[in-house]
C-alpha positions as CSV (number, residue, x, y, z in Angstrom):
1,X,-7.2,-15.7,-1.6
2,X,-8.8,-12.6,-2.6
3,X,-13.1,-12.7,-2.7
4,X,-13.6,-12.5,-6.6
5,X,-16.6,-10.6,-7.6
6,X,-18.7,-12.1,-10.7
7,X,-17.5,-9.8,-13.9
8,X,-16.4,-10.5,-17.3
9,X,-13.6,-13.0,-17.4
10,X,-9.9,-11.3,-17.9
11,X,-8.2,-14.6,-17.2
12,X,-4.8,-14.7,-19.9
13,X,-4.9,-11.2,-20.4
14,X,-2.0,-9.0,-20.4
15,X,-1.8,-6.1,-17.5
16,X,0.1,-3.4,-16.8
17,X,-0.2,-1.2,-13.3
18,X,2.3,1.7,-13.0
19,X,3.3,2.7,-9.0
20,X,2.6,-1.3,-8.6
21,X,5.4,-2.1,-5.9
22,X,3.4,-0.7,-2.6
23,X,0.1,0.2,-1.5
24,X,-2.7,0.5,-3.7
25,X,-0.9,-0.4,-6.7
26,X,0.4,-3.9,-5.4
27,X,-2.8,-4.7,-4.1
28,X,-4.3,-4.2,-7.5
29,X,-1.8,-6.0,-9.3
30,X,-2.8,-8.2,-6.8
31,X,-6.0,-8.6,-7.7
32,X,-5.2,-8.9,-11.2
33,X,-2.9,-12.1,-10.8
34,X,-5.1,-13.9,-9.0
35,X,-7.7,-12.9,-11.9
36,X,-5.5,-15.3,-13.8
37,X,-3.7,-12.1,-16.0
38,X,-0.2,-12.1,-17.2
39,X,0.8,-8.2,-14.9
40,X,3.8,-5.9,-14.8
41,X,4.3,-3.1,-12.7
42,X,6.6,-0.3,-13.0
43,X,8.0,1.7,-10.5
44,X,11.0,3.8,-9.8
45,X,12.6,1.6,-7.0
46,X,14.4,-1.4,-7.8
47,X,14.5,-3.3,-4.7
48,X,10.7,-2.5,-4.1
49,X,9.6,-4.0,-7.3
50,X,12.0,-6.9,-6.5
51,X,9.8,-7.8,-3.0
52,X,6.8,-6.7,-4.8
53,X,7.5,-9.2,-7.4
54,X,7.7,-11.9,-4.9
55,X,4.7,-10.8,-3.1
56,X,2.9,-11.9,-6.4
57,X,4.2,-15.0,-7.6
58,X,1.6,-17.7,-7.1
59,X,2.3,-21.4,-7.3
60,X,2.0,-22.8,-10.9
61,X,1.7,-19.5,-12.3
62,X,3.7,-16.9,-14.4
63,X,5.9,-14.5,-12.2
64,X,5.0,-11.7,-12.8
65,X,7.1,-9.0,-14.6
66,X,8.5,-5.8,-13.4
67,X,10.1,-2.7,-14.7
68,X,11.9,0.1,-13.1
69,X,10.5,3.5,-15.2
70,X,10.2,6.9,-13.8
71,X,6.4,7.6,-14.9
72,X,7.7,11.2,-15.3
73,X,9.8,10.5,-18.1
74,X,8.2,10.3,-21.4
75,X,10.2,8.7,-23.1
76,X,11.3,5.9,-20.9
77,X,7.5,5.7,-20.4
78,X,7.3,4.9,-24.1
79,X,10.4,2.3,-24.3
80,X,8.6,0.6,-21.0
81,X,5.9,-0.2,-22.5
82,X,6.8,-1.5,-26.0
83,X,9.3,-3.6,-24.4
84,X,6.3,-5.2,-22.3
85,X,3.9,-5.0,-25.3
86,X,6.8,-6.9,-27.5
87,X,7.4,-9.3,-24.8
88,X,3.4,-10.3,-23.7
89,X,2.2,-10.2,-27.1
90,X,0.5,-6.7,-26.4
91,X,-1.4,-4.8,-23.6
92,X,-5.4,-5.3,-22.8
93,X,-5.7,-3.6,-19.4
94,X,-3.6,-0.6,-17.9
95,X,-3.6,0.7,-14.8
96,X,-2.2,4.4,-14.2
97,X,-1.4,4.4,-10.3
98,X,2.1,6.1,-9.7
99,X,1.9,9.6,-7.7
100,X,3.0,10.9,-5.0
101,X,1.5,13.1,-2.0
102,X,2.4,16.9,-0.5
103,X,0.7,17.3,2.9
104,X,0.8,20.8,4.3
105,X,-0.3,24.7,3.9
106,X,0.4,26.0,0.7
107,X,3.1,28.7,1.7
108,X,4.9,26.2,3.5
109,X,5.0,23.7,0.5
110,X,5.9,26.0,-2.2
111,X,5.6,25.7,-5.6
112,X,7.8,23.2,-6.3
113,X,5.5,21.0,-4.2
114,X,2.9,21.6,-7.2
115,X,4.9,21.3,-9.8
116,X,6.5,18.0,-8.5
117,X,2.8,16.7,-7.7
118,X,1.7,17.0,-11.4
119,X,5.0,15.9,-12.9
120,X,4.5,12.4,-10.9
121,X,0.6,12.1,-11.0
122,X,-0.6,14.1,-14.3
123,X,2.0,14.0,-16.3
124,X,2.4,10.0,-15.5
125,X,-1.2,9.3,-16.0
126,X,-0.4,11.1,-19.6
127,X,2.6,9.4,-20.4
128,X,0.8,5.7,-19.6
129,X,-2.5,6.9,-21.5
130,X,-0.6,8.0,-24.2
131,X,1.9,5.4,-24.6
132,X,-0.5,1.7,-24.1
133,X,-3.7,3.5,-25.8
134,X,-1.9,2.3,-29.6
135,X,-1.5,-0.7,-28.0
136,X,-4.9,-1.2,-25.9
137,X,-6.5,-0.4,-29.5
138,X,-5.4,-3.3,-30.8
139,X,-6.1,-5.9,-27.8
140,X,-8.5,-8.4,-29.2
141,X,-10.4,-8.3,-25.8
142,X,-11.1,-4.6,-26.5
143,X,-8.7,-2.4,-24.0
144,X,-9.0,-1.3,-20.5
145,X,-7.3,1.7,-19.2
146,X,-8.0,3.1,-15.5
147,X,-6.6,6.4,-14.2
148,X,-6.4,6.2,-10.2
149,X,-7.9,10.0,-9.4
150,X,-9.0,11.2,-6.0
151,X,-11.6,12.3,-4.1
152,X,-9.7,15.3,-3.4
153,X,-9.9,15.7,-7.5
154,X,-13.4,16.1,-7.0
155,X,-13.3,19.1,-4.2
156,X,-10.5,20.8,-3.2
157,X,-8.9,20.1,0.2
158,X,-7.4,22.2,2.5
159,X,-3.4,21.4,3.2
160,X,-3.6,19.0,0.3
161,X,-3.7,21.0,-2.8
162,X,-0.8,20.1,-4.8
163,X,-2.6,16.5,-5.0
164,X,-6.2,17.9,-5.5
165,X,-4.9,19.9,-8.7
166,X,-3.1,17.2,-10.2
167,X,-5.7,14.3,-9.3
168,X,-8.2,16.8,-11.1
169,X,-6.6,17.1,-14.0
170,X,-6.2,13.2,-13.9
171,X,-9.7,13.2,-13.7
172,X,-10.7,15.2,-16.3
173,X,-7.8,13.0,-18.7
174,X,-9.8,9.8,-17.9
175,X,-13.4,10.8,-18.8
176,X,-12.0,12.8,-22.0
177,X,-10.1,10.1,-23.1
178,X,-13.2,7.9,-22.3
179,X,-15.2,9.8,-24.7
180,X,-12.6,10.0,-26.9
181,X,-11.8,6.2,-27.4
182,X,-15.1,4.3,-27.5
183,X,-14.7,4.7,-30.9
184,X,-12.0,2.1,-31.2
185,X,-13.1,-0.5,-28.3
186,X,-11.0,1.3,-25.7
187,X,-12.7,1.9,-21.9
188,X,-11.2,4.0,-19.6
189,X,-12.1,4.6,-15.9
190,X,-11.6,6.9,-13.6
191,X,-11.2,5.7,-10.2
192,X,-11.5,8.2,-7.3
193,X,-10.8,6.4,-3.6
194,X,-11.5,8.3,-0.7
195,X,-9.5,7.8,2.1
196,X,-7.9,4.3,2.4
197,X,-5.5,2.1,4.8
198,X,-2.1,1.4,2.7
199,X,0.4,2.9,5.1
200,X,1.3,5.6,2.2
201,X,1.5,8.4,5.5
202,X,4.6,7.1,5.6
203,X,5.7,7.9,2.2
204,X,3.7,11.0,2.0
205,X,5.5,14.1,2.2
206,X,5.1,16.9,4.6
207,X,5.5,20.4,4.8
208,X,5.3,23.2,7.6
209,X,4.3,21.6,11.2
210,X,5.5,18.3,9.5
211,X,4.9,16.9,12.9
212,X,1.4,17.9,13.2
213,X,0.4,17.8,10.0
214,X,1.8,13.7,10.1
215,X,-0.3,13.1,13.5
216,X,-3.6,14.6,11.6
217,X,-3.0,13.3,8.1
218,X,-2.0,10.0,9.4
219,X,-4.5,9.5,12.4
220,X,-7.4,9.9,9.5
221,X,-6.0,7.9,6.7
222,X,-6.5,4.9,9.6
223,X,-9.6,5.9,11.1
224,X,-12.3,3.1,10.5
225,X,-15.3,4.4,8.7
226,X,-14.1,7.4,7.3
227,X,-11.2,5.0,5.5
228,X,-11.5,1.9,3.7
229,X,-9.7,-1.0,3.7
230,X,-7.2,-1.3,1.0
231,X,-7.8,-4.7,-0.6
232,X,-11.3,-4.1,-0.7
233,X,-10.5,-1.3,-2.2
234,X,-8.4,-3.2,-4.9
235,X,-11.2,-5.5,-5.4
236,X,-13.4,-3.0,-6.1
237,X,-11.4,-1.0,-8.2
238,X,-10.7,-4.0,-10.4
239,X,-14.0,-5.3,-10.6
240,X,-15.4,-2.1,-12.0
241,X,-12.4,-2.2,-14.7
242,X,-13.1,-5.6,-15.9
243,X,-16.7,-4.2,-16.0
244,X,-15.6,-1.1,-18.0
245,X,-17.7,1.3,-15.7
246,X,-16.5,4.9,-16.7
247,X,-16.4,6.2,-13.2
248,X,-15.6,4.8,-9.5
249,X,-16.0,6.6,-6.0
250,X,-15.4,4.5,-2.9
251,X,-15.6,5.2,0.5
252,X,-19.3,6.8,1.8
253,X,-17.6,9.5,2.7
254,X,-16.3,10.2,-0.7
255,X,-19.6,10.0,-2.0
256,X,-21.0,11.5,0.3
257,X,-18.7,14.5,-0.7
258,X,-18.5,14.2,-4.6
259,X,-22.3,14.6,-4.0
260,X,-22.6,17.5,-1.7
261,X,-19.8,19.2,-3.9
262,X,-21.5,18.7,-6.9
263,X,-25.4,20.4,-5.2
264,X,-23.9,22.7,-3.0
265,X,-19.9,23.8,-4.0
266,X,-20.6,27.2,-2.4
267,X,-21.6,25.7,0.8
268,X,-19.1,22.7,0.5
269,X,-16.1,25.4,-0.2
270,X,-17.2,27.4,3.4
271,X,-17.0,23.8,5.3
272,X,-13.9,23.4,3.7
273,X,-12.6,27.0,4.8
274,X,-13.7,25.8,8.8
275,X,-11.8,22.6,8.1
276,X,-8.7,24.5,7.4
277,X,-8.6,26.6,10.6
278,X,-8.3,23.4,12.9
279,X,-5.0,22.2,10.7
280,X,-1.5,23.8,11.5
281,X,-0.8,27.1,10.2
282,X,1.8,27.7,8.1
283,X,5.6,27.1,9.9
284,X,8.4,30.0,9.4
285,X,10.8,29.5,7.3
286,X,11.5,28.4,3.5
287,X,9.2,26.3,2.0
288,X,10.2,22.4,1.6
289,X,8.8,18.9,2.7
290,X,10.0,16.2,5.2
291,X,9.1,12.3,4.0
292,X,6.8,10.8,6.2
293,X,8.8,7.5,7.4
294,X,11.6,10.6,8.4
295,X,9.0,12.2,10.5
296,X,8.1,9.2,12.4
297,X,11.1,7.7,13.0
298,X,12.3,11.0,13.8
299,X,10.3,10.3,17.2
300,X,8.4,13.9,16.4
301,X,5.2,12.2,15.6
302,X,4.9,10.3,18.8
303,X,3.3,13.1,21.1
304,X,-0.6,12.1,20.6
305,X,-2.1,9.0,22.2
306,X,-5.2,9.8,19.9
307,X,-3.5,9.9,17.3
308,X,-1.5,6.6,17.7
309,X,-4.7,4.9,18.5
310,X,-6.2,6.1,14.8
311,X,-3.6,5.3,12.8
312,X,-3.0,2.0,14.3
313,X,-4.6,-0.2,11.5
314,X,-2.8,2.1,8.9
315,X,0.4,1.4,10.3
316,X,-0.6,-2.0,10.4
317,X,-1.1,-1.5,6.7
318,X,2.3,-0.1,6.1
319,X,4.0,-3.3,6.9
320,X,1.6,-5.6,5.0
321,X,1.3,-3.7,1.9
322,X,5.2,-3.1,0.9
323,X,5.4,0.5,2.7
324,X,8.1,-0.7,5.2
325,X,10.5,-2.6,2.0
326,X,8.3,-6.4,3.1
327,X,4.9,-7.2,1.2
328,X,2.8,-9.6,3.4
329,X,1.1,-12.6,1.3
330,X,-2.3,-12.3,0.2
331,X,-5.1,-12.7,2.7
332,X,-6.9,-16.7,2.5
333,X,-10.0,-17.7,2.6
């Protein structure tokens, strides 16, 4: 069972945590079932939700709900929600998780790589806000919403700008809309992780040396230290939204980051530029992105021993955590 961290009780409370069949977002919803909450998830695959579903279900308690929705679309956004609001008797705590990730040079992802990357992660985090903040007014518990940013929200990163633009914006959302709704009981956090170990390489897309930029992308998502381990993460994330804290940064080295960005950006935006001339350079030809699973099953991500070594505990990750189509049971003791 999950360590529970002393916090306001949310036990009976309704919860809703978009992207919730894989990764991060299960192991939040995770986190909130065993909280004692009443939790849906939506996401956009069927059979995913359907494993993720069993994944949660505890003995003696409620299963939990789910509900394919394409966070994209406004309006099924909308109908999502009041059918889950209708059918729990309302919404106290919402979770805004669902993106996806672009890994390459920006030439070789194209713009389409941008556009796709706010459509899933801005204009999903706007569709949730927008839809559960009527209903997160009137939760009798005083509502809860969390935005999942990024650290690379925070500062730019090199080969991963079509996420840092739309987790900024995500960012900037949450602590408006935090301003914005103390007035009617409403918290909302944002939540930027650093790097952490849910297998989502695999699900990542990839554009240019889509080899190389998996074995580098990949082999540092897994590397201990630098990433964290998911369900900590989801604890921690969890914790600090049943505390309403306005803002989260985990990892050291995300903090350590956020930090140097925020006294030194010049200086932070050179060590960024030598960053960027170790990563592939741009690959000829038109711009577009291979899925991640593709590139390694492909066998084309197999050449480094280093890299296999790294990203070991994240593949690891991949098949607990619901990346591989199988969600392992929640850790005891």
């Amino acid at each position: 069972m999950p360590r529970l961290t002393s916090a306001p009780p949310i036990a009976g409370l309704s919860a809703l945590v978009t992207g919730g069949s894989r990764g991060l977002g299960l192991l939040m919803a995770r986190q909130l079932v065993a909280r004692g909450c009443r939790v849906t998830v939506l996401a956009r695959d069927a059979e995913e939700l359907a494993e993720a579903a069993r994944s949660l279900r505890r003995p003696g308690g409620p299963p939990a709900g789910t509900v394919v929705c394409d966070v994209r679309d406004r309006a099924a956004v909308e109908a999502a929600v009041a059918d889950v609001a209708a059918r729990e008797g309302g919404l106290d705590i919402v979770i805004g998780n669902a993106g996806v990730i672009q890994v390459g040079p920006s030439a070789s992802l194209g713009p389409e790589a941008f556009h796709d990357a706010m459509r899933s992660i801005f204009d999903g985090a706007l569709n949730t806000a927008l839809a559960t903040l009527p209903h997160l007014r009137r939760s009798p518990s005083g509502g809860r919403l969390a935005l999942i940013g990024s650290v690379g929200g925070l500062l730019a990163v090199p080969h991963l700008l079509p996420y840092s633009c739309a987790k900024s914006a995500v960012g900037a959302l949450a602590e408006g809309l935090h301003a914005e709704e103390g007035a009617y009981g409403v918290t909302v956090t944002a939540v930027h992780p650093g790097l952490m170990r849910t297998g989502s390489h695999l699900h990542a897309q990839f554009g240019g040396d889509a080899p190389r930029e998996f074995a580098w992308f990949s082999a540092l998502a897994g590397t201990p230290v630098l990433s964290m381990n998911a369900e900590r993460a989801a604890e921690r994330i969890v914790t600090g939204v049943q505390r309403r804290r306005p803002r989260i940064v985990l990892t050291p080295a995300a903090r350590l980051a956020d930090k140097a960005h925020g006294l030194a950006p010049a200086t932070t935006t050179r060590l960024s530029s030598v960053l960027a001339r170790v990563l592939p350079r741009d690959a000829v030809g038109e711009p577009g992105v291979t899925e991640g699973v593709a590139v390694q099953e492909g066998g084309r991500a197999a050449g480094s021993r280093v890299r296999k070594v790294l990203s070991a505990l994240n593949d690891r990750a991949a098949g607990r955590f619901n990346q591989r189509g199988r969600a392992a049971p929640p850790a005891r003791g």
